[in-house]
C-alpha positions in Angstrom: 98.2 97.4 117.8 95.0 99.1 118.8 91.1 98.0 118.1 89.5 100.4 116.0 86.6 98.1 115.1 82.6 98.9 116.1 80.0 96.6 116.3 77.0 99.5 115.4 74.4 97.5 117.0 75.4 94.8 115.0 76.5 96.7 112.0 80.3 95.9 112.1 83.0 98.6 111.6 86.5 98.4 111.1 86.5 101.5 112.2 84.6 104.1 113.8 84.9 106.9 110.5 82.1 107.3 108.1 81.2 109.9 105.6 77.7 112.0 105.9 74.9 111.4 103.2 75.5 114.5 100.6 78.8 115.2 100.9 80.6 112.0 99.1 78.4 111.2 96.3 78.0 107.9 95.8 81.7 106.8 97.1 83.3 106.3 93.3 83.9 109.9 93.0 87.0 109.8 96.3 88.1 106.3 95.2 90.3 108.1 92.8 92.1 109.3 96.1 92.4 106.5 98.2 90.8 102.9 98.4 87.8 104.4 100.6 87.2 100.2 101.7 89.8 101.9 104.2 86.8 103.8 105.6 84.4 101.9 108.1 81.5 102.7 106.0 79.9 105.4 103.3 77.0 106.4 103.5 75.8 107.6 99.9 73.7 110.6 98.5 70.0 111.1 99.6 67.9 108.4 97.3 63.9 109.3 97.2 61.1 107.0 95.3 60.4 108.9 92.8 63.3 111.4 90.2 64.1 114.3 91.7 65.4 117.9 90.0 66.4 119.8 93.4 65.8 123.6 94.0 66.8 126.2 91.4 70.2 127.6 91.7 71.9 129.3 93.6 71.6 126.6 96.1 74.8 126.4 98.3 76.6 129.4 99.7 80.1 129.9 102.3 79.4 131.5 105.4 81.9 131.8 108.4 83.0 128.8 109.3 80.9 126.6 107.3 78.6 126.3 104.6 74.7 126.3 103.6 73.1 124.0 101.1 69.9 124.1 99.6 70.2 121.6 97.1 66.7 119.7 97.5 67.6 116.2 97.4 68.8 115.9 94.1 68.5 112.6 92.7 67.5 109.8 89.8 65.3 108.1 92.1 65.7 104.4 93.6 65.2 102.7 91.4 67.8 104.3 89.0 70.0 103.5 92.4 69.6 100.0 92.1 70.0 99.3 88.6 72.3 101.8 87.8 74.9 103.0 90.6 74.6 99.9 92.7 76.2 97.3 90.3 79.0 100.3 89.5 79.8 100.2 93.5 78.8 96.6 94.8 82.3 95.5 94.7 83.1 97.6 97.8 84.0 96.1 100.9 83.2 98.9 103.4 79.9 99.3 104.5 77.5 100.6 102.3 74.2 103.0 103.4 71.6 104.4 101.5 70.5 107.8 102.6 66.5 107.4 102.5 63.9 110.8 102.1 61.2 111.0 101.4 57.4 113.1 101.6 55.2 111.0 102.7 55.0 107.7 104.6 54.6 105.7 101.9 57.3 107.1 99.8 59.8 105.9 102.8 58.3 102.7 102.7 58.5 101.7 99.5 61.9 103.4 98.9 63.1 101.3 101.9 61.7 98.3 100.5 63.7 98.4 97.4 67.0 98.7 98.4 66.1 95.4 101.0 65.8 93.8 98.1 69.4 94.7 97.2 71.6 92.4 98.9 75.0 93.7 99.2 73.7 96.9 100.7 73.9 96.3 105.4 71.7 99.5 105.9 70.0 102.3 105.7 70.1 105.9 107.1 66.7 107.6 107.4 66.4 111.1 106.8 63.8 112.5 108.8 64.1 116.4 108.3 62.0 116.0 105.4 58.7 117.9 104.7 55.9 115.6 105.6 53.2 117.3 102.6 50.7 115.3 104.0 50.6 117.1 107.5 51.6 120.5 106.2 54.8 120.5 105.5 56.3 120.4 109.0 59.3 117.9 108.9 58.7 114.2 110.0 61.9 114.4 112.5 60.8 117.7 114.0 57.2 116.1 115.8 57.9 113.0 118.1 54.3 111.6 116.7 55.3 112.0 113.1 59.0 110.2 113.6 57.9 107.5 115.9 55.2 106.5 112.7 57.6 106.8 109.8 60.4 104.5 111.5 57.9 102.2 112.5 56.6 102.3 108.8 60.0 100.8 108.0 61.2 98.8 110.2 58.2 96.6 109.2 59.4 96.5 105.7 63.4 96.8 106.5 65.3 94.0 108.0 68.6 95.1 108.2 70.4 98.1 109.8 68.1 101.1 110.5 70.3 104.4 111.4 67.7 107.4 111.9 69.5 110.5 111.0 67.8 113.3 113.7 67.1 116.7 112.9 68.5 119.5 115.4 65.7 121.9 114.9 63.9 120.8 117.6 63.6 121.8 121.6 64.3 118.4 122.4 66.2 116.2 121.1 66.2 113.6 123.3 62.6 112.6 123.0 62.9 112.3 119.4 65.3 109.8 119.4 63.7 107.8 122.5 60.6 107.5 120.0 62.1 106.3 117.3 64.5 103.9 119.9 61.6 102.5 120.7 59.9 103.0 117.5 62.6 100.0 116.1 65.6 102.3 115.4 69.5 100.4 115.2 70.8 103.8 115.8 70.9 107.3 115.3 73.1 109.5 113.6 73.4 113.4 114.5 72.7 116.2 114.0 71.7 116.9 110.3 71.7 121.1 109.3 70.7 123.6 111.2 68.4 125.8 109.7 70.5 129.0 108.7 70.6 131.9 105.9 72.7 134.0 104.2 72.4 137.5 102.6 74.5 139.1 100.0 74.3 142.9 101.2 75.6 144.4 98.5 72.4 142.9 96.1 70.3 142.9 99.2 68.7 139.4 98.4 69.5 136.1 99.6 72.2 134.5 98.8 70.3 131.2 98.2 67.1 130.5 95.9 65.2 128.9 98.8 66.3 132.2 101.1 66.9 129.2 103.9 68.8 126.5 104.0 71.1 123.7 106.1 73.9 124.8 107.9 77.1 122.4 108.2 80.4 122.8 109.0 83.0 123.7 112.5 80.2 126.3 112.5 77.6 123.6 113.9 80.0 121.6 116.1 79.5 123.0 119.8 75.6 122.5 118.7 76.5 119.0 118.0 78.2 117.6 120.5 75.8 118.5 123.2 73.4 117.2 121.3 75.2 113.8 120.5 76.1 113.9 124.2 72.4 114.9 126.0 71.3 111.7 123.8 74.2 109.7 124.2 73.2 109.4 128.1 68.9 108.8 127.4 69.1 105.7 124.1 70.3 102.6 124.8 71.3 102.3 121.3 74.6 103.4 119.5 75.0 107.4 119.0 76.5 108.0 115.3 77.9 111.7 116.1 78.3 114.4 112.8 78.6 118.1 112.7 81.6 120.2 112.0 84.1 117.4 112.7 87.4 118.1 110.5 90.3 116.2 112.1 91.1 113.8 114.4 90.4 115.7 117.4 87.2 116.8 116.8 86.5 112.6 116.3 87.9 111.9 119.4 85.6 114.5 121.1 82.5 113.0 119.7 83.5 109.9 121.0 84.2 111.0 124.1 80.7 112.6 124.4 79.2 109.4 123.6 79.5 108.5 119.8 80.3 105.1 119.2 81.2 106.1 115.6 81.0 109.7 113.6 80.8 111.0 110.4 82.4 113.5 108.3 80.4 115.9 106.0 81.7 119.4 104.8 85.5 118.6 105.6 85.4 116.2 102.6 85.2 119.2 99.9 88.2 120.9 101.8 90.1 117.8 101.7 89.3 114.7 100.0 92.0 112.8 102.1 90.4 113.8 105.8 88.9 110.5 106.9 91.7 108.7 106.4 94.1 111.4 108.0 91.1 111.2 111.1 91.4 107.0 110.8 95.6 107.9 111.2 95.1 110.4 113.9 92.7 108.4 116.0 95.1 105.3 116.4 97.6 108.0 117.1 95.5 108.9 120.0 95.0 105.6 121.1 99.0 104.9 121.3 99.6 108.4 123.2 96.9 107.4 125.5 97.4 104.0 125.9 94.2 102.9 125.1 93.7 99.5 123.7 90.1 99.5 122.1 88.4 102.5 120.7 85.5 101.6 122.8 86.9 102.5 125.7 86.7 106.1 124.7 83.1 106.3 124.1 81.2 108.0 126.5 84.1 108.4 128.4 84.3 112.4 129.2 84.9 113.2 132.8 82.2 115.6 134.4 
């Protein structure tokens, strides 16, 4: 027997798989494959205050090696969340995250402050690669000023977990997540999209609506895990590691760069079963290794 389970900062895993915000709906959708309680937590679509329609199609697009989505936070709104979805999935007993975007300050705040009120829901993950309107449009999680004052925001009205998911289009990543460390984050969870594009030669235009969009996918993985590691070594609190991870191996690598747990985005839509072939495949390399608790592994790369 091996020890799969993570305490996230006192989030508690049974194990260290997750699924990224976007790319497993709302968790109902992949419980016709497998019990996903299996899974040490979901985390579910991006929820904003206020009804959203997303960007005009077409708004996702294959490229080598991964994909590019422009879909523009497509959702009902919160409150839709909670009085709709919620009851359908509050018999779960994995973890359950909310994915939490917004455009200004107060939209994060009072979005947060909502799903508190929900009780069966541990956590939230904060998206901070959104457009901050107020200040221009730059994103909130791409300016150490603007991150540091939206997680601060909500920790004052969130109790409970707060997982800040960091943007990678920055030229430094680790000061971003010291701010929001010390701004009141649980944890932080990278990287979200890099900013990409695609162009369909033949029709010479863009192959997506919004000409750019997020990158995901083994395209983004190197990118990733030094990222996940260059942080890893600066924050005192847990590293949640995502980007291009497909199988078991990639998991382990994460780990091994620092990532007490990971999550896995675009391998879901090439194979609904992955996360619990990953779960399989990391007690595997437990076994071969002879290692007793998963948290042995994290961090534990040899320079």
């Amino acid at each position: 027997m091996v020890n799969l389970s993570v305490d996230l900062n006192g989030l508690q895993l049974k194990n260290p798989v997750m699924t990224a915000s976007g790319t497993y709906g709302y968790g109902e959708e992949y419980n016709d494959f497998y019990d996903i309680n299996q899974l040490g937590g979901i985390i579910v679509k991006g929820t904003t205050l206020n009804h959203r329609e997303g960007n005009a199609y077409p708004r996702m697009a294959e490229t080598p090696m991964g994909m590019l989505n422009a879909v523009g936070l497509q959702n009902k709104g919160v409150e839709y969340f909670a009085t709709t979805i919620n009851p359908r999935i509050s018999h779960f007993t994995t973890n359950v995250l909310v994915n939490v975007s917004g455009s200004t300050i107060e939209e994060y705040v009072a979005t947060a402050e909502r799903i508190a009120s929900l009780p069966n829901i541990p956590g939230i993950e904060l998206n901070i690669s959104c457009p901050n309107v107020k200040e221009g449009g730059m994103a909130f999680g791409t300016s150490c000023p603007s991150a540091v004052a939206v997680v601060e925001a909500v920790r004052q009205v969130f109790p409970r977990h707060l997982m800040v998911k960091l943007s990678p289009n920055v030229t430094n990543i680790v000061e971003i997540a010291k701010g929001v460390e010390g701004a009141g984050a649980d944890s932080v969870s990278l990287i979200n999209t890099l900013l990409g594009m695609a162009i369909d030669a033949e029709k010479q235009r863009p192959m997506l609506s919004t000409i750019t969009g997020g990158l995901s996918g083994p395209a983004v993985k190197p990118v990733a895990l030094r990222m996940v590691w260059q942080v890893a070594r600066e924050v005192k609190i847990p590293v949640v590691g995502l980007g291009g991870i497909s199988n078991a191996t990639d998991a382990i690598e994460f780990i091994l760069a620092g990532a007490s747990a990971i999550q896995v985005g675009t391998a879901n839509f090439v194979d609904p079963m992955v996360c619990v072939k990953i779960i399989d495949g990391i007690r595997d390399y437990m076994i071969r290794h002879q290692v007793n608790d998963i948290k042995e592994l994290v961090g534990a790369l040899r320079c």
